[in-house]
DODRENFI-422826 format. One record per residue (C-alpha): residue number from 1; x, y, z. Coordinates in steps of 0.1 Angstrom, whole numbers, plus 5000, padded with zeros to 4 digits. Layout:
N
PT/NUM/X/Y/Z;
...
***
This chain:
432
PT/1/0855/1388/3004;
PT/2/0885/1366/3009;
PT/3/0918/1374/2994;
PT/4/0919/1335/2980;
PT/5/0913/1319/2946;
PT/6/0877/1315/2954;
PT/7/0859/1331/2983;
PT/8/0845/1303/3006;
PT/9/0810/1300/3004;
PT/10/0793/1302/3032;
PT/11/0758/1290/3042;
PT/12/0731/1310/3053;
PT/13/0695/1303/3062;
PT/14/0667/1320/3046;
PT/15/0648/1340/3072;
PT/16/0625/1358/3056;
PT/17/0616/1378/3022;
PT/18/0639/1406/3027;
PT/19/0671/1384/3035;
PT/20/0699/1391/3010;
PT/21/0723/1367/3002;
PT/22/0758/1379/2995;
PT/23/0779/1366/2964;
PT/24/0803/1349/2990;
PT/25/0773/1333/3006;
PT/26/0744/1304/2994;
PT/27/0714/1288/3004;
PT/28/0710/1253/3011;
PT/29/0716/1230/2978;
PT/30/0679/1225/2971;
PT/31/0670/1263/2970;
PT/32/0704/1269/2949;
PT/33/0692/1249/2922;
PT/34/0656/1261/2918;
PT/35/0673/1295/2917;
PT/36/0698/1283/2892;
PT/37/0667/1270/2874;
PT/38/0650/1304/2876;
PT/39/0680/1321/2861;
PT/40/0681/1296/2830;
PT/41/0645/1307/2829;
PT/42/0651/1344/2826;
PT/43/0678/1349/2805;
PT/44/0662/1315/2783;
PT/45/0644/1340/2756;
PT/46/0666/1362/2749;
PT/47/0696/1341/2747;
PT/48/0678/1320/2723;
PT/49/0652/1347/2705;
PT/50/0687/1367/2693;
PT/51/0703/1334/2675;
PT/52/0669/1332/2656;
PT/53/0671/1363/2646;
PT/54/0709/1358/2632;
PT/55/0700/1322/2621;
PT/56/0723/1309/2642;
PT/57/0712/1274/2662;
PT/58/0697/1283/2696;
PT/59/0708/1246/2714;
PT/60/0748/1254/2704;
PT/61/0740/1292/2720;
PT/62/0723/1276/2752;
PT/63/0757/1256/2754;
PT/64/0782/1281/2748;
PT/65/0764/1307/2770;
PT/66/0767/1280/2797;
PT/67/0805/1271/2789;
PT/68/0809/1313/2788;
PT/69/0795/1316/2823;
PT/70/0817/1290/2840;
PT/71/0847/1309/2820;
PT/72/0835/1340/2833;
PT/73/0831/1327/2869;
PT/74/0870/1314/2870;
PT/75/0885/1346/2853;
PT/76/0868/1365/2878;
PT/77/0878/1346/2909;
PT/78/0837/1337/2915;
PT/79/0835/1373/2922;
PT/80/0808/1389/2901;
PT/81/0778/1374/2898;
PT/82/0764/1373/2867;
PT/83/0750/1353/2835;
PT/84/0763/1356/2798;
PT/85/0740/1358/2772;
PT/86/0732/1359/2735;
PT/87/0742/1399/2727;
PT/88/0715/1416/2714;
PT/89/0740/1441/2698;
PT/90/0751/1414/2674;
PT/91/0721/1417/2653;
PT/92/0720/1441/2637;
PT/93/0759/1440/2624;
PT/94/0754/1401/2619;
PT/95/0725/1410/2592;
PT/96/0746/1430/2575;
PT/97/0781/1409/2572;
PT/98/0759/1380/2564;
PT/99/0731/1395/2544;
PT/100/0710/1371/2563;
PT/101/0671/1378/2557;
PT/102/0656/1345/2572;
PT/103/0645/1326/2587;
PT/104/0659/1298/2590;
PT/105/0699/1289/2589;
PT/106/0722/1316/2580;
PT/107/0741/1304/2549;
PT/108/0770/1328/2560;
PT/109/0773/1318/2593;
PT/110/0807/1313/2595;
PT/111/0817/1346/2580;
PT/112/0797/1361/2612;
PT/113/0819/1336/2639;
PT/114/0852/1354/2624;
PT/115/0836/1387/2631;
PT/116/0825/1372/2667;
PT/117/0859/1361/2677;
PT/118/0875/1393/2666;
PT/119/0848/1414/2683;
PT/120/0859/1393/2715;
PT/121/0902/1396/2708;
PT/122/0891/1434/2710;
PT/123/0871/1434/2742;
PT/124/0898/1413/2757;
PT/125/0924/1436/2747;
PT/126/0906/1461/2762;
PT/127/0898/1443/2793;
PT/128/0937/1435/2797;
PT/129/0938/1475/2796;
PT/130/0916/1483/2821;
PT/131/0932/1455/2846;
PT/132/0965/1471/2840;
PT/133/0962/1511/2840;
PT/134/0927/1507/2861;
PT/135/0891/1514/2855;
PT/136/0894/1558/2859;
PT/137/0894/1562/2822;
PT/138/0866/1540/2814;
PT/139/0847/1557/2845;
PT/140/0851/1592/2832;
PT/141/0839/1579/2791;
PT/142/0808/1561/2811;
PT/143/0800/1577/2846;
PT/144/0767/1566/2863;
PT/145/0741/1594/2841;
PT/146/0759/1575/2810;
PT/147/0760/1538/2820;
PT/148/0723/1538/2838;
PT/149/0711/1553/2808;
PT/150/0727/1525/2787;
PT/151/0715/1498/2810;
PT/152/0682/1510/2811;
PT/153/0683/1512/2774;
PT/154/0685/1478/2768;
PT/155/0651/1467/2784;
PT/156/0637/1495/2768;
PT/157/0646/1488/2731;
PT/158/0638/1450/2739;
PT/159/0604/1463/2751;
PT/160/0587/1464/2713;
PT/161/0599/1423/2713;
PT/162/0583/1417/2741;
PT/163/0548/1436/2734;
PT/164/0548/1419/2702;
PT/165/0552/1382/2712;
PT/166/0530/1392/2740;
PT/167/0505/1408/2718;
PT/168/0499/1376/2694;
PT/169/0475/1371/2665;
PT/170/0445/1371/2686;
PT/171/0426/1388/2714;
PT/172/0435/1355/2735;
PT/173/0466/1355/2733;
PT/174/0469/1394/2745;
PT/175/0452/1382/2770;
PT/176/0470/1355/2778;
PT/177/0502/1378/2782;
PT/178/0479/1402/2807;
PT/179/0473/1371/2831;
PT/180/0509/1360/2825;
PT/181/0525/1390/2842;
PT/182/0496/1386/2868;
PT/183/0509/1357/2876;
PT/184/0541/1367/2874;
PT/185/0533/1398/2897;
PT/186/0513/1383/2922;
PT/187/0538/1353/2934;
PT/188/0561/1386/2936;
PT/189/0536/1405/2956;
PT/190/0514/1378/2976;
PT/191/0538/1346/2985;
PT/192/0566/1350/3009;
PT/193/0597/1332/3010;
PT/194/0617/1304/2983;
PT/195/0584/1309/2966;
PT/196/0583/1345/2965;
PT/197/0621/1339/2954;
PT/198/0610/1324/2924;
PT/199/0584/1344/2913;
PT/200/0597/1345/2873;
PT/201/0595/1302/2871;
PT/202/0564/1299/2895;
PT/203/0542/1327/2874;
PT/204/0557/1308/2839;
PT/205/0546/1276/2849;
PT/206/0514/1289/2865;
PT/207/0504/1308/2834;
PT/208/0514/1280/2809;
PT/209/0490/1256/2828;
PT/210/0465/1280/2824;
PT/211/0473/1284/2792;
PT/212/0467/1246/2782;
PT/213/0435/1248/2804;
PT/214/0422/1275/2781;
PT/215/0436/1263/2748;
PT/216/0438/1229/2748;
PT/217/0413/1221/2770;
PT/218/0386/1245/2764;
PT/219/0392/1255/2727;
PT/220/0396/1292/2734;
PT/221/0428/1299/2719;
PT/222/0457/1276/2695;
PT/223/0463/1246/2710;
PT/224/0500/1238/2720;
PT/225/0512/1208/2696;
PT/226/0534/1186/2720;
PT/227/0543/1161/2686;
PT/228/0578/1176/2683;
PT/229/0585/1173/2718;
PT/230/0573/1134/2719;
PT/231/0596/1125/2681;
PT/232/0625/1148/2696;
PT/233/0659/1130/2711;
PT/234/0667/1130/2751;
PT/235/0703/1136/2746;
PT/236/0723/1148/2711;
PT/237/0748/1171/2699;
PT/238/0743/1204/2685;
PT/239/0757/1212/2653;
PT/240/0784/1235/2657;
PT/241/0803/1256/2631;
PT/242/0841/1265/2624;
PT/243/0841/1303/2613;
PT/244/0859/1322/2586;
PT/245/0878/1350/2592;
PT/246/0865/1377/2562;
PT/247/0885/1412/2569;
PT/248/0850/1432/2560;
PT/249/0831/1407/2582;
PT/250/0853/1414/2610;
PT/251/0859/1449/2607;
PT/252/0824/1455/2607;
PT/253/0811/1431/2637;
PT/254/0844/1438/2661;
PT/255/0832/1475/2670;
PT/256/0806/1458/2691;
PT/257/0829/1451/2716;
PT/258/0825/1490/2724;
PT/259/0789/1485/2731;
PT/260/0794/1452/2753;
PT/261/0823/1471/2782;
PT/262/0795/1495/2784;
PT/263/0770/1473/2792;
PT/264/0790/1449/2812;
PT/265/0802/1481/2832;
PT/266/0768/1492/2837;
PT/267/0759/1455/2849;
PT/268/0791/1458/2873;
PT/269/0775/1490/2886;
PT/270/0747/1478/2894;
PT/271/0756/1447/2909;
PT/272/0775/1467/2929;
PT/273/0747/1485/2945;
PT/274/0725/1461/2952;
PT/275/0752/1437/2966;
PT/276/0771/1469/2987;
PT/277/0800/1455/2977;
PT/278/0831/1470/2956;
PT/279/0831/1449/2927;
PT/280/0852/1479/2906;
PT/281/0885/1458/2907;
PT/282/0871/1434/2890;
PT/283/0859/1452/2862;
PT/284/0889/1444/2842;
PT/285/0890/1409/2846;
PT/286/0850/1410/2837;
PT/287/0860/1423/2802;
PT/288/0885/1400/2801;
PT/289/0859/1370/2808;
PT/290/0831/1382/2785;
PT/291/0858/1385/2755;
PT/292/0872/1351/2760;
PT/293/0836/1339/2762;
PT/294/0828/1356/2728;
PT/295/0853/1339/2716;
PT/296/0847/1306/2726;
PT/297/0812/1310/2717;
PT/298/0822/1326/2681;
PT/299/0845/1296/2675;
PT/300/0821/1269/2679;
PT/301/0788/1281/2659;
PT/302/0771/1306/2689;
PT/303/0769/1340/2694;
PT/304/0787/1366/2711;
PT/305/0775/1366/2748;
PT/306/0776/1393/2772;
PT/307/0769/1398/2809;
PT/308/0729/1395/2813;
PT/309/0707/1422/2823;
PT/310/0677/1396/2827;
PT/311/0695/1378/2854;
PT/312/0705/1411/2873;
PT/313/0669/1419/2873;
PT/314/0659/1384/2888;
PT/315/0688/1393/2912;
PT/316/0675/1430/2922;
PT/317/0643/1410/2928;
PT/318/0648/1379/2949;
PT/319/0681/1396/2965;
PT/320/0702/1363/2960;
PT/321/0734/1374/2946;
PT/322/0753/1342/2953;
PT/323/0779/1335/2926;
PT/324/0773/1300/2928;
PT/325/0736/1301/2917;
PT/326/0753/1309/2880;
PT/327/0777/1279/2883;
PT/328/0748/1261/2887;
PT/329/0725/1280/2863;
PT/330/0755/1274/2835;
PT/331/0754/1238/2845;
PT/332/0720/1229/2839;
PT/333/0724/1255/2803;
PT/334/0752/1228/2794;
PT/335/0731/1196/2799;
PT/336/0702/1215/2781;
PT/337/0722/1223/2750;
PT/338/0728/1186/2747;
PT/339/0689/1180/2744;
PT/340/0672/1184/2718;
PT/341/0637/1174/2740;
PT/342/0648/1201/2758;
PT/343/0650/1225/2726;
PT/344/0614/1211/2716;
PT/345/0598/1217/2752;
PT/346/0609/1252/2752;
PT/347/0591/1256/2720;
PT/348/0563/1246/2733;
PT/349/0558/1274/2756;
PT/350/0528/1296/2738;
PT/351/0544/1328/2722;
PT/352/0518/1352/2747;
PT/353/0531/1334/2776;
PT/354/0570/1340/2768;
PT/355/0558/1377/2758;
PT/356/0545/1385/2793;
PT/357/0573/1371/2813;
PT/358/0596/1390/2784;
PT/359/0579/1421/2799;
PT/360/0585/1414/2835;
PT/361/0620/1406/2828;
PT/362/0630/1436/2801;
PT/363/0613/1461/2828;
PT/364/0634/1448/2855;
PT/365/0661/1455/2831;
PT/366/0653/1495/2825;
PT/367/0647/1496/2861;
PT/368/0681/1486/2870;
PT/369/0693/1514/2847;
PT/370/0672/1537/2871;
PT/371/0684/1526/2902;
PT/372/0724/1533/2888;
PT/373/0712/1569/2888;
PT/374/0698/1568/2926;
PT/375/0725/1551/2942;
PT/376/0752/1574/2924;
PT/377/0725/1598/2934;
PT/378/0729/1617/2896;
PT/379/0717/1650/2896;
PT/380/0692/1657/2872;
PT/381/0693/1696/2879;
PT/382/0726/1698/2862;
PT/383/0715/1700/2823;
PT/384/0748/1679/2811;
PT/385/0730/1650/2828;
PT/386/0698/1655/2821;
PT/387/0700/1662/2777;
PT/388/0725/1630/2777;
PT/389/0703/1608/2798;
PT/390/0674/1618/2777;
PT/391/0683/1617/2746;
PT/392/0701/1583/2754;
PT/393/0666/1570/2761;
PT/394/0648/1580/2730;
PT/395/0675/1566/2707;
PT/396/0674/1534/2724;
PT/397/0640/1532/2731;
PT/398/0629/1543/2693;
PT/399/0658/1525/2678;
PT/400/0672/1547/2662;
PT/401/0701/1536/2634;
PT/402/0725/1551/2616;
PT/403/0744/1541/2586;
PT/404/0779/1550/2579;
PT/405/0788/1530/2546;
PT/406/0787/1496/2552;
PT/407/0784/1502/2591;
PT/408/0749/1500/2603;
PT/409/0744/1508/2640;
PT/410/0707/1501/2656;
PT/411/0691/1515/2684;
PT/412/0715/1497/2715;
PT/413/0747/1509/2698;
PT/414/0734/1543/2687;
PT/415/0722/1548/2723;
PT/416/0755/1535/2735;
PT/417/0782/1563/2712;
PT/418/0756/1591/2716;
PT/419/0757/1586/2756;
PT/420/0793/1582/2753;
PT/421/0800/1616/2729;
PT/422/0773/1634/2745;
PT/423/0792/1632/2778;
PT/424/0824/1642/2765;
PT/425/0811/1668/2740;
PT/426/0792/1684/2764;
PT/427/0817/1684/2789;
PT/428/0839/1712/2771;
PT/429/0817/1741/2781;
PT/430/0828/1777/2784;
PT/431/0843/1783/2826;
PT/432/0823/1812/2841;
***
C-alpha cells in the first residue's frame, strides 16, 4: 500500500465471482454501498442483541459503533478493514458491576460506562505498547494454534444464541430459520456476481418476504405487528448517558481489555490471510483504535466495541476487503442511530428469521478461526497444539465460567486465559 496518510483507492471492475478486491481498492459507488449495507446487516444483531442483554439502548450502540469505526479507520491510516461492534465479552462482567437482571433499562448503567472507559484507557495503553516495542511479545502469548482457537471460539459460544432465536416457540418458526439459511445459502451457492456478493442482505430479505407470505398472509405462524414502526419518529436522538467512575466497577470490567487484543489480533490475522497482505504493523495502532472507540462508546451511554468477527466472515465470503466499504457501512450505522423508525423496522424482523442468518454469520465466524490454523499451517501432530486448541474450544463452546470473588469470567474470556496459559504452561517442558 502507499506510504501516505491514506492509501488511494483505486477502482476496479468486478469481473466475476472469484475477483477480490484489495483494501486499497473499491468498486464502483453503487456496489460500495449495497456492500456497506450488507455489513450493517451482519454485524446489526449482535451489535444490538449484546446492549439488550446489558440494558443498555441499542440506537446509542448502533451510533457509537458507527462513530467507533470511522475512529478506527483514521487511527489506522484506512489500513485494516474492519467493523466495531458491541463486545460480547462485556456481558457477563457488566451483569455483575450492575447487578442488572432485566430486561429492560439498566438502572446502573452508568456505573458500567466507568468500567467501559477504563477497560478501553487499558487496551490503549496496551496498544501504545505494542506500537512502540512491536507485536513479538504479543505473537509469542497468542501464536496462530492460540488466536484461531479464540477466533473460532466466538461463533461458537454465540452459536446457542443463534439456535435459540432460530429455534422459536413454534414448529414454524424452526422452520422458518431452516428456509432462512436456505436462502441465505443458495444466493451464496446459485447467483453469480454483486448478487452472489450479497448473499447475507438478499437471503434476509428473501426469507422475511416469505416470512410475511406465510404469517401474515396465510396465518401459519405470528404475524409481524408493523404498529410501532408506523407511530415511531423518522429522525431523533438517542438517549445517551454520562458514566460514573465506581473503583469496583472498573476494576472488575477493565480486565476485558485482555480478551478484546486477543480477538482483535486474531481478526488482524485473519484479515491478513485472506487479503495476502501484512497488516502486522498495524496491529498496534488497531488496539489503539478499538480502545479509543471503547471509550468514546463508554462515555456516551454504548458499549464497549471491538473489531467484528461477523463482518470478517461477510469479507471471507464475498472477497471485498475494501476499507472503504466500512466508512460507508459506519455511515449509514450513524444516520440509523438517529432513527428511531429505523430501531422499530429492525424489530420487526421475525425472531426465526434473525436466528438463521445469526447462524450463517456465527459459522462464518468459527470458520475463520479454522482457516488461521491452515494458513499458519498449525501442526496438529505436535500435542502442545493440539490439548490447547481443544480444550480452548470446549470452554468456549460450553461456556464455561469461573468465579474468582467478585470476578466472574464466562465462556469467551475463560476460552481466552486458558488458551493463553495453556500455551505458556505447556511450553516449559522437560528438553530431551
Amino acid at each position: 500500500m502507499s506510504e501516505s496518510a491514506m492509501p488511494r483507492w483505486r477502482l476496479k471492475a468486478e469481473v466475476g465471482p472469484s475477483t477480490v478486491i484489495a483494501p486499497d481498492e473499491r468498486l464502483p459507488w453503487p456496489q460500495m454501498f449495497a456492500m456497506g449495507a450488507q455489513h450493517v446487516v451482519a454485524m446489526f444483531g449482535a451489535t444490538v442483541l449484546a446492549p439488550l442483554l446489558m440494558g443498555f439502548d441499542p440506537n446509542v450502540a448502533i451510533l457509537m459503533s458507527g462513530l467507533g469505526t470511522l475512529l478506527f479507520f483514521f487511527v489506522v491510516g484506512g489500513r485494516v478493514p474492519s467493523y466495531l461492534g458491541s463486545s460480547f465479552a462485556f456481558i457477563g462482567v457488566v451483569i455483575a458491576a450492575t447487578g442488572y437482571a432485566g430486561p429492560g433499562p439498566n438502572a446502573n448503567l452508568a456505573v458500567a460506562l466507568g468500567g467501559i472507559i477504563a477497560c478501553g484507557a487499558l487496551y490503549t495503553l496496551i496498544g501504545l505498547a505494542v506500537m512502540a516495542t512491536g507485536t513479538r511479545w504479543i505473537e509469542r502469548l497468542m501464536p496462530p494454534v492460540v488466536t484461531g482457537a479464540v477466533v473460532a471460539v466466538i461463533g461458537l459460544n454465540l452459536a446457542p444464541i443463534a439456535v435459540k432465536g432460530a429455534m422459536g416457540a413454534s414448529g414454524f418458526d424452526a422452520w422458518m430459520a431452516v428456509v432462512t439459511f436456505l436462502c441465505v445459502g443458495g444466493v451464496a451457492v446459485f447467483t453469480r456476481g454483486m448478487v452472489q456478493r450479497l448473499l447475507i442482505l438478499v437471503g434476509l430479505v428473501m426469507a422475511y418476504l416469505l416470512y410475511l407470505a406465510l404469517a401474515n398472509g396465510a396465518g401459519l405462524g405470528t404475524p409481524v405487528d408493523f404498529s410501532g414502526l408506523a407511530a415511531a419518529a423518522w429522525f431523533g436522538l438517542p438517549a445517551l448517558t454520562a458514566p460514573v467512575f465506581d473503583p469496583g466497577a472498573m476494576a472488575l470490567i477493565a480486565p476485558v481489555a485482555i480478551i478484546l487484543v486477543a480477538e482483535n489480533l486474531g481478526h488482524i490475522k485473519a484479515v491478513s490471510a485472506m487479503t495476502g497482505r501484512n497488516l502486522d504493523p498495524y496491529i498496534g495502532r488497531a488496539f489503539v483504535g478499538d480502545g479509543l472507540a471503547t471509550m468514546m462508546a463508554g462515555s456516551a451511554g454504548g458499549t464497549g466495541v471491538t473489531t467484528y468477527a461477523e463482518n470478517i466472515g461477510v469479507m471471507a465470503v464475498t472477497r471485498i476487503y475494501s476499507t472503504l466499504v466500512f466508512v460507508i457501512a459506519a455511515l449509514i450505522a450513524i444516520v440509523l442511530g438517529f432513527s428511531p423508525k429505523f430501531g422499530a423496522l429492525i424489530q420487526t424482523i421475525p425472531g426465526p428469521v434473525l436466528g438463521g442468518v445469526s447462524i450463517v454469520v456465527f459459522g462464518l465466524i468459527a470458520v475463520a478461526g479454522a482457516r488461521i490454523w491452515v494458513d499458519n499451517k498449525v501442526d496438529f501432530s505436535d500435542n502442545r497444539n493440539l490439548i490447547v486448541a481443544a480444550i480452548t474450544l470446549v470452554l468456549g463452546a460450553g461456556d464455561f465460567t469461573l468465579s474468582l470473588g467478585g470476578f466472574t469470567v464466562g465462556g469467551i474470556g475463560t476460552a481466552t486465559f486458558g488458551a493463553i496459559l495453556l500455551w505458556a504452561l505447556l511450553g516449559r517442558r522437560a528438553v530431551a
